[in-house]
FIZA-248707 format. One record per residue (C-alpha): x, y, z; residue in one letter. Coordinates in steps of 0.05 Angstrom, whole numbers, padded with zeros to 5 digits, always signed. Example, Ala and Ser with C-alpha at 12.3 -4.5 7.8 and 13.67 -1.06 7.14 Angstrom:
2
+00246-00090+00156A +00273-00021+00143S 
This chain:
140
+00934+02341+01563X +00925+02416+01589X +00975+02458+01614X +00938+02461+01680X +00923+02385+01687X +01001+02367+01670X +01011+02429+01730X +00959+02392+01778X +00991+02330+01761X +01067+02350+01770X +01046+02383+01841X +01011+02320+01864X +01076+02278+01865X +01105+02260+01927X +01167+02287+01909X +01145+02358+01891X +01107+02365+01958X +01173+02329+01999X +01218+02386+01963X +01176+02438+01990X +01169+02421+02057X +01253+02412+02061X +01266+02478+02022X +01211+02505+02079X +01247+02481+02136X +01316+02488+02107X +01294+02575+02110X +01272+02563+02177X +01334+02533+02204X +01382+02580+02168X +01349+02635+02208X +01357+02599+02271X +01431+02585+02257X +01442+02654+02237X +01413+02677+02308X +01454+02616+02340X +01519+02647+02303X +01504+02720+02323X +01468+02722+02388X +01508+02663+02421X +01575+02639+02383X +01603+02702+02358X +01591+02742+02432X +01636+02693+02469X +01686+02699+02418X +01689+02768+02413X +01700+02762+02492X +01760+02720+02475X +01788+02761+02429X +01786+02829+02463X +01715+02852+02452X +01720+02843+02378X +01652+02854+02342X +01675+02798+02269X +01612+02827+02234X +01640+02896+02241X +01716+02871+02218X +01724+02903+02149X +01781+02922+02116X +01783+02992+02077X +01810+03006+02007X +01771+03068+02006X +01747+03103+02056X +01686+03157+02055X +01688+03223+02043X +01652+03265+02089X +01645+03316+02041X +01603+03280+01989X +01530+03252+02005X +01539+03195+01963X +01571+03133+01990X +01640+03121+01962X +01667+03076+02018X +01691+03008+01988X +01707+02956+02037X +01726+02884+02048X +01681+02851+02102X +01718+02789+02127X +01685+02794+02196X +01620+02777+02158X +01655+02723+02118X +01676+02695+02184X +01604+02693+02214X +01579+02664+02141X +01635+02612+02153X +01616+02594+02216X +01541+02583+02208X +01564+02541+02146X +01607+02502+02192X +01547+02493+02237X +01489+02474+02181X +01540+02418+02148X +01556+02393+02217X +01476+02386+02233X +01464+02355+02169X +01515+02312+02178X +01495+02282+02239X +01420+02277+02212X +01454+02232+02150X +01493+02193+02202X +01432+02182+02237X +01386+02156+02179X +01448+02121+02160X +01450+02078+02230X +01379+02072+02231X +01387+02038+02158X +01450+01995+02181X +01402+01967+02237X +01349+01952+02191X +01389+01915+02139X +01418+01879+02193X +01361+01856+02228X +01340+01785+02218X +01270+01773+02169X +01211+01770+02199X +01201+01692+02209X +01125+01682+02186X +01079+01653+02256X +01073+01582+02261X +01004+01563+02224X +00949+01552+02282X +00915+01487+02303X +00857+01512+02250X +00899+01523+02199X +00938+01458+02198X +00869+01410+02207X +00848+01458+02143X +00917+01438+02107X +00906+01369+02128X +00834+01363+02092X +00861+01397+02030X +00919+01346+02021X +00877+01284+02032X +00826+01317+01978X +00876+01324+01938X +00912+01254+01952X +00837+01221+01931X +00823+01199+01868X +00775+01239+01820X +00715+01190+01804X 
């Protein structure tokens, strides 16, 4: 088997194609919780806590020297941990209510009674009844 057919054939499975979709819309939703955490958590708590900009809060252990072009400021950025913290918070509390979810929706399922099979129509029993009595007759 070629390189390129055992390719073709790994990219056909399901699973390949599944991953790809998820890693897809796993990008687009970090985005949109990173604009959630920005544009509409962090502003209100900055309100509450004095106008306080968190992805500006950085700690200093050396500042820059205005004197040199080159950038020799070393900082610790906490206020962007914080934000990174938060949006974490927010992804594992969506994706835990997505696995609750599918979780419920599998309870129900497991829990709902099997499907009892129709009763068999007028048709269908006279048809049953023919086959038993050729069956019940002796073979000549």
């Amino acid at each position: 088997m070629g390189m390129a057919s055992e390719f073709r054939e790994f990219i056909a499975r399901g699973n390949v194609i599944d991953l790809a979709v998820g890693v897809i819309i796993g990008a687009a939703f970090n985005d949109i919780v990173k604009s959630l955490v920005d544009q509409v958590v962090m502003p209100p708590v900055g309100l509450l806590t004095g106008g306080v900009d968190f992805s500006r809060l950085e700690w200093v252990l050396r500042p820059e020297n205005p004197a040199t072009e080159a950038v020799e400021k070393v900082a610790i950025q906490y206020g962007a941990f914080i934000n990174t913290l938060i949006q974490f918070l927010i992804v594992a509390m969506v994706v835990f209510l997505l696995v609750r979810g599918i979780n419920r929706l599998r309870r129900q399922q497991a829990a709902a009674p099997e499907a009892v099979p129709a009763a068999p129509t007028p048709t269908e029993t006279l048809l049953a009844e023919i086959r038993d009595e050729l069956r019940a007759r002796p073979k000549d």
